[in-house]
N, CA, C and O of each residue as an XYZ file, in Angstrom:
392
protein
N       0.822     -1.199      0.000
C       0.000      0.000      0.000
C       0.860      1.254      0.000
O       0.486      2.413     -0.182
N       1.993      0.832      0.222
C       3.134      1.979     -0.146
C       3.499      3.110      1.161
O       4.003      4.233      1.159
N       2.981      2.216      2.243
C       2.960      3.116      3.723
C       4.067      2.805      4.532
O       4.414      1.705      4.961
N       4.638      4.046      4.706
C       6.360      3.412      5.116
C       6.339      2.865      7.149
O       7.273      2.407      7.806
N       5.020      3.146      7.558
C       4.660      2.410      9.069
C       3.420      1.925      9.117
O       2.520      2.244      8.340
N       3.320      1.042     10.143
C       1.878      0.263      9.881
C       1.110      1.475     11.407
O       1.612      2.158     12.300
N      -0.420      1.123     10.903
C      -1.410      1.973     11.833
C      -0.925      1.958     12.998
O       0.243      1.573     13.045
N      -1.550      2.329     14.267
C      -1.689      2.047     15.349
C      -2.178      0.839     15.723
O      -1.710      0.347     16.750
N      -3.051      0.223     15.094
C      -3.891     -0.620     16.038
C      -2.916     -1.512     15.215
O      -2.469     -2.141     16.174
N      -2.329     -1.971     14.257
C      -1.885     -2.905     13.638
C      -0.527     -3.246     14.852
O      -0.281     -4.387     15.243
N       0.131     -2.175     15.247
C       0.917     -2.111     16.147
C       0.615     -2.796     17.436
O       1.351     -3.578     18.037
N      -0.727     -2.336     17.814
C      -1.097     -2.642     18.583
C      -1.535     -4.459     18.953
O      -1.496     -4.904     20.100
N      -1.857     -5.144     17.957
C      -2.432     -6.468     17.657
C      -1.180     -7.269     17.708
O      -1.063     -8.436     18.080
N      -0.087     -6.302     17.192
C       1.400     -7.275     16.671
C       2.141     -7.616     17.970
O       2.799     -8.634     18.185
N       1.896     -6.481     18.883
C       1.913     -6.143     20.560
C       1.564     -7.793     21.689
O       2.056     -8.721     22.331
N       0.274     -7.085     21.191
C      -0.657     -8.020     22.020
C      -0.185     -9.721     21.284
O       0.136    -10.745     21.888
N      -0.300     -9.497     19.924
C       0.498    -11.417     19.883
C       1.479    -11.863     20.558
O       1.542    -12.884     21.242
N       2.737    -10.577     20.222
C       3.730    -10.980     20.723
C       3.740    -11.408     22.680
O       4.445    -12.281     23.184
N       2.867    -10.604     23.348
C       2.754    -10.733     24.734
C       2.050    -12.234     25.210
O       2.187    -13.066     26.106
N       1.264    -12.018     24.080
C       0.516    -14.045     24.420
C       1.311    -14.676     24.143
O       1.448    -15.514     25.034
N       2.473    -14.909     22.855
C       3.417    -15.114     22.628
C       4.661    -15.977     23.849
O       4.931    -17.128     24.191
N       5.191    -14.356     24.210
C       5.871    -14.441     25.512
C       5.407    -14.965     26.884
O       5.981    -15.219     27.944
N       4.761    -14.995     26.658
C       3.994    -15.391     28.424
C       3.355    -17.042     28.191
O       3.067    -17.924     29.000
N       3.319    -16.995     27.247
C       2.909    -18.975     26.331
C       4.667    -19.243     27.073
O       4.845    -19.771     28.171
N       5.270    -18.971     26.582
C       6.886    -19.473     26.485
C       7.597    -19.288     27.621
O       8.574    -19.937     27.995
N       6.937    -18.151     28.283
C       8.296    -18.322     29.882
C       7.470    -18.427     31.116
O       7.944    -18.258     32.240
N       5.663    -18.839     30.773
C       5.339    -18.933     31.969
C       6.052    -20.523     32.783
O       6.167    -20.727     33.992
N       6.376    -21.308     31.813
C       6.163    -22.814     33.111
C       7.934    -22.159     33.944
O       8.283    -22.517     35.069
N       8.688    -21.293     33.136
C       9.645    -20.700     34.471
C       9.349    -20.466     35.186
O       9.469    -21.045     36.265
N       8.521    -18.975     34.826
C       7.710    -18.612     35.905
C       6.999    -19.087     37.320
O       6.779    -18.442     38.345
N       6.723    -20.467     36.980
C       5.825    -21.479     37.466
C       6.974    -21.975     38.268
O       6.367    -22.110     39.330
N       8.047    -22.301     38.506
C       8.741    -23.095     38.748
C       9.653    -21.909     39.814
O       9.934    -22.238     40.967
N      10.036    -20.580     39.272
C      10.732    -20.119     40.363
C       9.870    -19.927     41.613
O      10.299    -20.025     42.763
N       8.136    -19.537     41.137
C       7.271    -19.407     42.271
C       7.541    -20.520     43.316
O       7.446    -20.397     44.537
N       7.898    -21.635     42.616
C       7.315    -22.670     43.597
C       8.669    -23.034     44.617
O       8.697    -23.595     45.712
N       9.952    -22.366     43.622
C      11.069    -22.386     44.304
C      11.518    -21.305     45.640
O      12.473    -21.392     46.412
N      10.444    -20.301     45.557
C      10.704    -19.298     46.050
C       9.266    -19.495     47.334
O       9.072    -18.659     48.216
N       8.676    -20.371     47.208
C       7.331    -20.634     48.801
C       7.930    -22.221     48.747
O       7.127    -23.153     48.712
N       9.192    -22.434     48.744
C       9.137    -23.933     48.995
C       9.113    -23.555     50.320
O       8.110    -24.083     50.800
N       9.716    -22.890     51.197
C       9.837    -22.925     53.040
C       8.480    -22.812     53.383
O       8.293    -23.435     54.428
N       7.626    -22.380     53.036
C       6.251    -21.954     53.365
C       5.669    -23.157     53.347
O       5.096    -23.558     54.361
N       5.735    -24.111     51.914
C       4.424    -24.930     51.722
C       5.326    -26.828     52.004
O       4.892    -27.978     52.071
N       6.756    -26.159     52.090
C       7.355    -27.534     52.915
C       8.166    -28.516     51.968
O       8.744    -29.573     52.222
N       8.031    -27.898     50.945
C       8.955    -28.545     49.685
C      10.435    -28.002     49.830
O      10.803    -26.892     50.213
N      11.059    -28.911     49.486
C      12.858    -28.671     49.112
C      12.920    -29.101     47.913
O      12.763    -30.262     47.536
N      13.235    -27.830     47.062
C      13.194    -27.795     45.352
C      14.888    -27.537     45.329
O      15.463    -26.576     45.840
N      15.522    -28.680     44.584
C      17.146    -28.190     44.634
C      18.115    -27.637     43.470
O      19.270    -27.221     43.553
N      17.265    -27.772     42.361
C      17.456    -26.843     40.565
C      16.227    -26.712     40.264
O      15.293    -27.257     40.852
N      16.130    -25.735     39.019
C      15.314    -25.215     38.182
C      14.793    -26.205     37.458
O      13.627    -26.110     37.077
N      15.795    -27.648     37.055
C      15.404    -28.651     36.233
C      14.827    -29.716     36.995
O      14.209    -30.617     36.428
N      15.031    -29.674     38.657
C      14.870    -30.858     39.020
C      13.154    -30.567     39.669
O      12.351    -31.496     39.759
N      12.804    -29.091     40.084
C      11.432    -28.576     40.725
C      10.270    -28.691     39.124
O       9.060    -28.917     39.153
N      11.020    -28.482     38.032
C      10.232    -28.898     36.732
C       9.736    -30.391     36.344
O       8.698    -30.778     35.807
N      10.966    -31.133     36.858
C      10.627    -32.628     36.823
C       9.413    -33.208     37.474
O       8.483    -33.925     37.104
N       9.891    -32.439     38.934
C       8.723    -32.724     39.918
C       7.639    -32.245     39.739
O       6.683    -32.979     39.989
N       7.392    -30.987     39.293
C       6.105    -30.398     38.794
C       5.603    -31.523     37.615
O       4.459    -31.972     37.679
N       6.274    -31.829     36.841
C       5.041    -32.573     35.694
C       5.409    -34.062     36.020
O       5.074    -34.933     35.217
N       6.062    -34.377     37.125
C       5.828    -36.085     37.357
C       4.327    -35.986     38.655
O       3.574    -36.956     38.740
N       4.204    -35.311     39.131
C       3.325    -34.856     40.025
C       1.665    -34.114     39.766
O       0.807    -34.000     40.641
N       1.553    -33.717     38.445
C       0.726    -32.676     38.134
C       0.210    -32.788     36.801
O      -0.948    -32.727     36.386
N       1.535    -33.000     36.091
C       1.492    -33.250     34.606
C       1.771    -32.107     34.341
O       1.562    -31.139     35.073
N       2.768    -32.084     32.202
C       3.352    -30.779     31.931
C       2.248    -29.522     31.651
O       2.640    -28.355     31.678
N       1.053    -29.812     31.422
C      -0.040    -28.928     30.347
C      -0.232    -28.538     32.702
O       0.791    -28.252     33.324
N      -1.063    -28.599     33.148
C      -1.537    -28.851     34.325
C      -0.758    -28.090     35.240
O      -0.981    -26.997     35.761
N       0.637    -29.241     35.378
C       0.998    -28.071     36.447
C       2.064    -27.446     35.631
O       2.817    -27.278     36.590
N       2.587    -27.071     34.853
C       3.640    -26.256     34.582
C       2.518    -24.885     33.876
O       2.867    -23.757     34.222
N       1.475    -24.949     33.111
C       0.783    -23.841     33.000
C      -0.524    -23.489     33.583
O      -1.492    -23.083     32.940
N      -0.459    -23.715     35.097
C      -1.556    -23.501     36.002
C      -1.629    -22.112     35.864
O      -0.543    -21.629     36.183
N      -2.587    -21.101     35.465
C      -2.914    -20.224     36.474
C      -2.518    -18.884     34.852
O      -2.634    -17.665     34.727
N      -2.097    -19.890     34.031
C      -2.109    -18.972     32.608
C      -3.003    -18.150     32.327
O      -2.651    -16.991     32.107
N      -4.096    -18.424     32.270
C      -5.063    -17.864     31.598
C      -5.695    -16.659     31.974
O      -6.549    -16.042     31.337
N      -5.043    -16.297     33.409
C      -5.240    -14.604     34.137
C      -3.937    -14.070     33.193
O      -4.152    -12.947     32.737
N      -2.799    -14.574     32.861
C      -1.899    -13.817     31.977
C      -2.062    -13.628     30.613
O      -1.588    -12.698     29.961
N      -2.864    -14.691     30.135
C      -3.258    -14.378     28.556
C      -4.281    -12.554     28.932
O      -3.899    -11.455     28.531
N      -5.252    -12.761     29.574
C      -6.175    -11.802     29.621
C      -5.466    -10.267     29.656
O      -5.853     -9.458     28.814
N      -4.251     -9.796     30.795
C      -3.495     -8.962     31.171
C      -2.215     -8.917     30.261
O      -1.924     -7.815     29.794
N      -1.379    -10.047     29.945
C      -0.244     -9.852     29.683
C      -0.414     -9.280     27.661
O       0.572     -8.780     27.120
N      -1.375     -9.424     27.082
C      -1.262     -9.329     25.433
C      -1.950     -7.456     25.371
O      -1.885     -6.627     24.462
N      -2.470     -7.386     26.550
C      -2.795     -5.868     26.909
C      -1.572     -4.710     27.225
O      -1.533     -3.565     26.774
N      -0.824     -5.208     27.922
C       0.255     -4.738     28.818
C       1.104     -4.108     27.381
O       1.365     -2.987     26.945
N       1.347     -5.511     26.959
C       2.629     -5.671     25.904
C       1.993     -4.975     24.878
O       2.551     -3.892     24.703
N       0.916     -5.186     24.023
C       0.271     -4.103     22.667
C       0.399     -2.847     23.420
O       0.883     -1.980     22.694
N       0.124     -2.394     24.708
C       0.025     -1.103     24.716
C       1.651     -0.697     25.010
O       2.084      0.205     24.292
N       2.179     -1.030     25.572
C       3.529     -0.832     25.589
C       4.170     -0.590     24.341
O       4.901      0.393     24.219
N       3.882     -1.745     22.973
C       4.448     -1.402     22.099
C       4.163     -0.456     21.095
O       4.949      0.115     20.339
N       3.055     -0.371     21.174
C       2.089      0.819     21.042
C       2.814      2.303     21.093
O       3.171      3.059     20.189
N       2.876      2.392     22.415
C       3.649      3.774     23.015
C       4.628      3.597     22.597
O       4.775      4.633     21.947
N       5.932      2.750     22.377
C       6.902      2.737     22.722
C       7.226      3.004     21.207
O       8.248      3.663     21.015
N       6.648      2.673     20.302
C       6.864      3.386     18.750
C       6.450      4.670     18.244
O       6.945      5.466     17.446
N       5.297      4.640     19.004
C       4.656      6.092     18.569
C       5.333      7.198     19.116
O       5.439      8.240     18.470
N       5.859      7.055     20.388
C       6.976      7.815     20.808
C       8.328      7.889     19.959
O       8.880      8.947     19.658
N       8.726      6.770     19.659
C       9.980      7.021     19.029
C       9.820      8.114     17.456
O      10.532      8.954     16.906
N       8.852      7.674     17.276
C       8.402      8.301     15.739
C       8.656      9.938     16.519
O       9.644     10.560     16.129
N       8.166     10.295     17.109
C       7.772     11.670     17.833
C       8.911     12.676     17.790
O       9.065     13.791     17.293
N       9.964     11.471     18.822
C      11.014     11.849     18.991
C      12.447     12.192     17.736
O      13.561     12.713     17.687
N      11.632     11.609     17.041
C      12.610     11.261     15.575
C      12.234     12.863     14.892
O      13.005     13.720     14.461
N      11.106     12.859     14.969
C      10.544     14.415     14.348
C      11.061     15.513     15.054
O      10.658     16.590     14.615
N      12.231     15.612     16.514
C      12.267     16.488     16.867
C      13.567     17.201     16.346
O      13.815     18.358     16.686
């Protein structure tokens, strides 16, 4: 169409994929430092990153327990990230004009 930047909202959608994206891919970390970080609380001794993952999906299963609790981050996290990237171009454009 010969438009040397894409819209806003196009920005915005490319945003929001990329954030469902990201949060698909580093939640079962996520998942795993939590559980490394209330082991004193809930009575677990987690002793690597690889070995509290093992235990999470020999215990829970990988879909189950490694992405428990996703689906409050799909809702928030593809919001966060489109609007972030959002701003974070439209600003630069701004700044480029000065």
């Amino acid at each position: 169409s010969g438009r040397s930047q894409p819209y806003s909202y196009e920005r915005l959608a490319f945003g929001a994929c990329a954030g469902l994206i990201g949060q698909s891919a580093s939640y079962p970390l996520d998942v795993v430092r939590r559980r490394m970080q209330t082991a004193g609380v809930t009575g677990h001794t987690y002793g690597t990153i690889l070995g509290t993952m093992r235990e999470i999906v020999s215990e829970e299963g990988a879909i189950r327990g490694l992405y428990k609790g996703l689906s409050m981050n799909w809702v928030k996290g593809p919001i966060a990230v489109g609007i972030s990237f959002t701003t974070f171009d439209l600003t630069q454009i701004m700044l480029r004009k000065l």
